[in-house]
N, C-alpha and C positions, 0 to 999 in steps of 0.2 A: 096686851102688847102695845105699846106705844108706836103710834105712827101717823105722821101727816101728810098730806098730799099736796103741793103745789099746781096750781093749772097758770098758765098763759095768759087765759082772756076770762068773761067774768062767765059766772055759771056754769062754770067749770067746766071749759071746754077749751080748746086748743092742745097742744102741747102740755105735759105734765113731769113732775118729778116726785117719786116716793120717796118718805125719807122717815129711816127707822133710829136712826141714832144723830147724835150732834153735826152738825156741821157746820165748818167756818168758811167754806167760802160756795155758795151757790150758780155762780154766774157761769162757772162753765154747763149747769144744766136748765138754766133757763136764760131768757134774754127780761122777760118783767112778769109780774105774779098779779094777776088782777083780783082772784078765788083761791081757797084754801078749804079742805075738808080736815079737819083732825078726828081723826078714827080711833084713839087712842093718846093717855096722856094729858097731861098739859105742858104747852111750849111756850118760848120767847122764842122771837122772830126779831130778827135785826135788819134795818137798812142799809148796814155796811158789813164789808166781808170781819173776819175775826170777832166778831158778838160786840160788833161795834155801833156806834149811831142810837137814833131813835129804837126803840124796843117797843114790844106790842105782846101780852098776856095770854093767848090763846087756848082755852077748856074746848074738851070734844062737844064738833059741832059743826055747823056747816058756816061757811063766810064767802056768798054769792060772789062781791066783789070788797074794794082794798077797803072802802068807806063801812065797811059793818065790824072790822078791828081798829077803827080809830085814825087809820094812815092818808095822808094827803097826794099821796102817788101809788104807784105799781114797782114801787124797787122794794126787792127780798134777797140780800145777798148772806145770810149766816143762821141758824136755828140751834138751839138747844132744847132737851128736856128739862124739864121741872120733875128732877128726881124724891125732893125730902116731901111730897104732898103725903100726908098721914092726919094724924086725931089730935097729936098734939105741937102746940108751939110756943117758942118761947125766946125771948132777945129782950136785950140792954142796951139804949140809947141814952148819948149822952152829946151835950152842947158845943162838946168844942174838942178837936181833934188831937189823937191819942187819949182816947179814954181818959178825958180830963172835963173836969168842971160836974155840972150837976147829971145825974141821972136818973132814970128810970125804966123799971123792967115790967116789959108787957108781956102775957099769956092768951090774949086772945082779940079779937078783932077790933079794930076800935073805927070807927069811923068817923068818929072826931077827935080822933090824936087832939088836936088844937086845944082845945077845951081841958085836958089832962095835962100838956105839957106846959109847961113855964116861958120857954124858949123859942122863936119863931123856925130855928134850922136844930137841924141833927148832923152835927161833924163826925161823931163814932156810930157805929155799929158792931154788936156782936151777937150774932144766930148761936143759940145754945140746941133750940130743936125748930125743926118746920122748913116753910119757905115763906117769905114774906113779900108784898109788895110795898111798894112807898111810892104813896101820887104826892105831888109836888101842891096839887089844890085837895079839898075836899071833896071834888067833884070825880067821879070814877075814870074819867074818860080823861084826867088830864097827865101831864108826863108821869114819869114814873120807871121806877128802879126795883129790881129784883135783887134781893139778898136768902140765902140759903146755907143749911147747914153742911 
């Protein structure tokens, strides 16, 4: 079962919020989120209410405070599951928006996109299976966008 834990202060302590299903706006059950346990799942965690702002990846696990998912504050205001995680995946990107211009279709992890693709940006997207992330650098820790089937 999917499930994460919101706390208050770091090492999970203060104040808490459980949370089993999506949610878009958090702020009426916390005031700032220093710790996070995911017991279950993996989630995106948003800085703004409606799955808005900055996002952050989060696999079950423990996150004493905000600095061990990558965040430069304590604000958690929207969450969702990461429902298509499975064995297989699969998407088509292409260089310039509305499925136009050159493409290319991946089935599995690449960690140097760069090095495969032609193009420095990705305008289209289409998830045929999986969930995918997209960092902005090659670096794990840098921005980055979820797309899913």
């Amino acid at each position: 079962m999917e499930k994460i834990i919101f706390f208050e202060d770091k090492n999970f302590q203060g104040r808490f919020y459980e949370c089993s299903n999506d949610s878009n706006d958090l702020q009426g059950y916390l005031n700032r989120c220093n710790s996070i346990k995911v017991e279950g799942g993996f989630w995106v965690i948003y800085e703004r209410p409606n799955y808005m702002g900055y996002q952050y990846v989060l696999s079950p696990g423990e996150y004493p405070d905000y600095q061990c998912w990558l965040s430069s504050n304590d604000t958690i205001r929207s969450c969702r599951i990461i429902r298509n995680v499975g064995n297989s995946w699969r998407l088509k990107v292409w260089e310039r928006p509305n499925f136009e211009g050159q493409s290319i279709e991946v089935a599995d992890n690449m960690p140097a996109f760069h090095e495969r693709w032609h193009s420095r940006d990705i305008h289209s997207c289409k998830v045929f299976e999986g969930a995918w992330i997209f960092y902005e650098q090659p670096s794990v820790g840098s921005i980055h966008r979820v797309a899913e089937h």
